[in-house]
C-alpha atoms as one frame of an Amber mdcrd trajectory, in Angstrom:
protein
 -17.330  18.596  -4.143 -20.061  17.496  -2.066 -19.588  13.433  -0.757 -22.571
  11.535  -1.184 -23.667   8.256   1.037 -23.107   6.142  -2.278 -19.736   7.162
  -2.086 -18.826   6.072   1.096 -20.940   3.118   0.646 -18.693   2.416  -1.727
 -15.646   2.026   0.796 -16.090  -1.856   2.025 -15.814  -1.077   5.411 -18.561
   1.780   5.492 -21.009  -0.659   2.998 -22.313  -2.287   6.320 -23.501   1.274
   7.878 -27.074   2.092   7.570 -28.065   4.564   4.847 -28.763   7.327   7.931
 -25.438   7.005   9.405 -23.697   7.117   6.005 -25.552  10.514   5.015 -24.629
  12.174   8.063 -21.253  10.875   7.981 -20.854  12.002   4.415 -22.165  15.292
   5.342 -19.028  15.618   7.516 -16.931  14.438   4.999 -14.518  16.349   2.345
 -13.454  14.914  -1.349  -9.770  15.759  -2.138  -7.760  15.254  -4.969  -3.989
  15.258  -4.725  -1.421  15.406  -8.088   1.177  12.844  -8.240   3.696  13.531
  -5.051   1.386  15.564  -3.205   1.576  15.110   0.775  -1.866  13.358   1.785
  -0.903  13.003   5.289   2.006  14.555   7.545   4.122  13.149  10.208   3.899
  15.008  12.914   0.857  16.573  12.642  -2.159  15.100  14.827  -4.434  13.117
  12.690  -8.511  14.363  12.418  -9.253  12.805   9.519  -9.187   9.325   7.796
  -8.292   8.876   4.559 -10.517   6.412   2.172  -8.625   6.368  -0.912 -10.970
   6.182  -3.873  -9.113   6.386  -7.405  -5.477   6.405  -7.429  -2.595   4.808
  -5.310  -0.842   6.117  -2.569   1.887   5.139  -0.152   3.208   5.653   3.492
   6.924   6.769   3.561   9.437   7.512   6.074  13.025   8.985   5.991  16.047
   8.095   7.295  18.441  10.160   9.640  20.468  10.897   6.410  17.023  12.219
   4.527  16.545   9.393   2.607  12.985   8.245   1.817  12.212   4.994   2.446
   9.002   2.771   1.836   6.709   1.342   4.271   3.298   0.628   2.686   1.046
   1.053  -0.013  -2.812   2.013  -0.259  -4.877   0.524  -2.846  -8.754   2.353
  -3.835 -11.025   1.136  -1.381  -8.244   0.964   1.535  -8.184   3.765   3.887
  -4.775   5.111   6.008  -4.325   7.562   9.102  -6.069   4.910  10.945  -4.361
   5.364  14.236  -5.754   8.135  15.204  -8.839   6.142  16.051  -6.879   4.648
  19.363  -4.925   7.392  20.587  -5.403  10.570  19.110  -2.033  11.057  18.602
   0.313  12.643  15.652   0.489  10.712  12.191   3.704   8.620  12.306   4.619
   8.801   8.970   4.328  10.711   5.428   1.387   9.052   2.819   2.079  10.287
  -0.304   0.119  10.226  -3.446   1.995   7.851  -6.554  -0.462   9.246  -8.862
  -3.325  11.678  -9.384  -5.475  10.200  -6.577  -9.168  11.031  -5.464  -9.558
  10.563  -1.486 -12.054  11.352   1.083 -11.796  12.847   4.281 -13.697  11.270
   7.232 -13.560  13.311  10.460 -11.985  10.570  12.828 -14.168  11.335  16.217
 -17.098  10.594  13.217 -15.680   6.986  12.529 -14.764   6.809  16.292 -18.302
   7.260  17.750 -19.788   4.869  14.988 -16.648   2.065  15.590 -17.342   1.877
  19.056 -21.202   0.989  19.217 -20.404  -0.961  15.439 -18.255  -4.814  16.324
 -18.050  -5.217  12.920 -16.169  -2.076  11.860 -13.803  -2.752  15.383 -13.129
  -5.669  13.875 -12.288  -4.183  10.440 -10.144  -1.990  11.205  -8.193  -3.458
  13.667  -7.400  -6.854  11.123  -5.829  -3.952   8.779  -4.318  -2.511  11.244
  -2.811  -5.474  11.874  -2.165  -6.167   7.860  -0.165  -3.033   8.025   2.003
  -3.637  10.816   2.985  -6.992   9.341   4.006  -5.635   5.755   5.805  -2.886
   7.541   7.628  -5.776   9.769   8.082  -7.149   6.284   9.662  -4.416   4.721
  11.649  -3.662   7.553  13.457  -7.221   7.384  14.307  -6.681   3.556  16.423
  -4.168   4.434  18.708  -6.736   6.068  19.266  -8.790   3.286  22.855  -7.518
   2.189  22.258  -9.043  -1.777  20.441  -6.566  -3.685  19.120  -8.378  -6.289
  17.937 -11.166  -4.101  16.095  -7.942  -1.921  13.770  -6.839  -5.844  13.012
 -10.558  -5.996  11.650 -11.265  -2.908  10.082  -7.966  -3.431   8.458  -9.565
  -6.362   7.953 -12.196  -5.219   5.488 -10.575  -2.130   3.602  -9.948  -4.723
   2.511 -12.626  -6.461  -1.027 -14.039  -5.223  -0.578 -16.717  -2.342  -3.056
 -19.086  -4.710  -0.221 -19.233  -7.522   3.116 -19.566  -5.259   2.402 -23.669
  -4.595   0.610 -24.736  -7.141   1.283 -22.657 -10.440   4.447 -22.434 -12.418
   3.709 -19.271 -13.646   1.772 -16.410 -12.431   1.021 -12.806 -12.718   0.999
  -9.201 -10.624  -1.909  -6.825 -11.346  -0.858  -3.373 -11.487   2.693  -4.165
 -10.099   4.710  -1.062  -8.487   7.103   0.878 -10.753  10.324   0.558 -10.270
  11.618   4.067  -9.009   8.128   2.566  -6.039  10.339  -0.842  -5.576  13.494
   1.005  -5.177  11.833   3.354  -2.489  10.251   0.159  -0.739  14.029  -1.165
  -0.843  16.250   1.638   0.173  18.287   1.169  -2.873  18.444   3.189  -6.644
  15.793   3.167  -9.216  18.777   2.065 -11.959  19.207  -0.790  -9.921  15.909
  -2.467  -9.718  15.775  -1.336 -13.557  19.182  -3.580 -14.072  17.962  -6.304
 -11.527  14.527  -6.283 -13.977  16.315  -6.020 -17.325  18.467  -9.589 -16.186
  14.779 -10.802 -14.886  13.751 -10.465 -18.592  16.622 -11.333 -20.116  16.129
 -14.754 -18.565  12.473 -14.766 -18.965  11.978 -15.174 -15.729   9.543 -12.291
 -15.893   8.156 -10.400 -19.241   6.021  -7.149 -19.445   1.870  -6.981 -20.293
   1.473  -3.299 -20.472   2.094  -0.741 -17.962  -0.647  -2.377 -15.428   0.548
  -6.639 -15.845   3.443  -8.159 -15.030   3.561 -11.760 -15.959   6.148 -14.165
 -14.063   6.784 -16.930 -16.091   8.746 -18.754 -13.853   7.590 -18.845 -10.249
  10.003 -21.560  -8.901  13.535 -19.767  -9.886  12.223 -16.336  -8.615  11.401
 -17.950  -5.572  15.167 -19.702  -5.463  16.433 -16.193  -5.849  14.294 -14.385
  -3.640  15.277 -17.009  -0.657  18.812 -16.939  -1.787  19.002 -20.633  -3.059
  20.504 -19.475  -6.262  22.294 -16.146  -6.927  20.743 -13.823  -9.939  23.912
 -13.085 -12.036
């Protein structure tokens, strides 16, 4: 399917580009579409394209040296990944996997190379996400250390809930909140057990379901205490 300059205009950090460099960037440009699972990027394999992720979610994952998968990221529409081949041409450093039917499009990275370095603006874009991503990776990375497993899914949690509601608000909510079989990836640990650490969550109605795409936490103060380890989630 042919990518049209509204499309990529669409991406926040392409909407700045004038309407001649977005057509004959789109004209370089490919529209995939990956099923749930499917392999978006490799490790390994030297990166040519960015990814702008347009419908769908998608997230970066490496293994272990015993093969297990583990979590490092997520992409959200409008967010783009295989971003570091912009600085050293070098090979993708981990997997990005699609979580659902996703809709992505490929930029050719010497396209978005030649346009980042005569655009500030767009060097300045990518490398603040760039930056995002090594932080929630750091992030990640540390709750992997924390030996209690249910205090590892509530911190988890509580990552998620918007900085506006953790000092002010009792209660709060997560927009389209990861699954749990995504959680347990994130966390090195089984899907049962983020479904037993959620099912004493609910029990205590700490947090409570709004349809598949709202999770509403009801009380923001106790997840917090368990998420830091002040209390113990029993």
């Amino acid at each position: 399917m042919v990518v049209s300059p509204e499309l990529l205009s669409s991406f926040p950090i392409l909407k700045p580009l004038s309407p001649d460099i977005l057509r004959d960037l789109a004209q370089k440009s490919e529209l995939r579409k990956f099923s749930r699972r499917g392999i978006v990027l490799s490790a390994g394999e030297r990166v040519e394209h960015i990814c702008f992720l347009f419908e769908g979610r998608l997230q970066g994952v490496d293994f272990t040296i015993d093969g297990r998968e583990v979590g490092l990221y997520f992409v959200e529409p409008g967010n783009f990944c295989g971003e570091l081949g912009l600085f050293d041409r070098g090979p993708q450093p981990e997997f990005v996997i699609a979580l659902t039917t996703v809709v992505t499009v490929f930029v050719p990275v010497d396209g978005i190379r030649e346009i980042m370095l005569r655009t500030p603006s767009m060097v300045d874009e990518v490398g603040s996400r760039l930056a995002a991503r090594v932080r929630q990776m750091t992030f990640q990375r540390s709750l992997l250390g924390l030996p209690n497993i249910a205090q590892r899914v509530c911190y988890q949690l509580w990552s998620l809930v918007p900085d506006k509601d953790k000092k002010n608000r009792p209660h709060s909510q997560i927009t389209n909140p990861p699954t749990h079989m995504e959680i347990a990836i994130m966390l090195n640990v089984s899907r049962e057990t983020v479904t037993r650490v959620f099912q004493t969550l609910q029990n205590r109605q700490i947090v409570k379901r709004d349809g598949p795409a709202c999770l509403l936490v009801q009380d923001l103060k106790i997840l917090k205490d368990f998420a830091e380890g002040k209390e113990e989630l029993k």
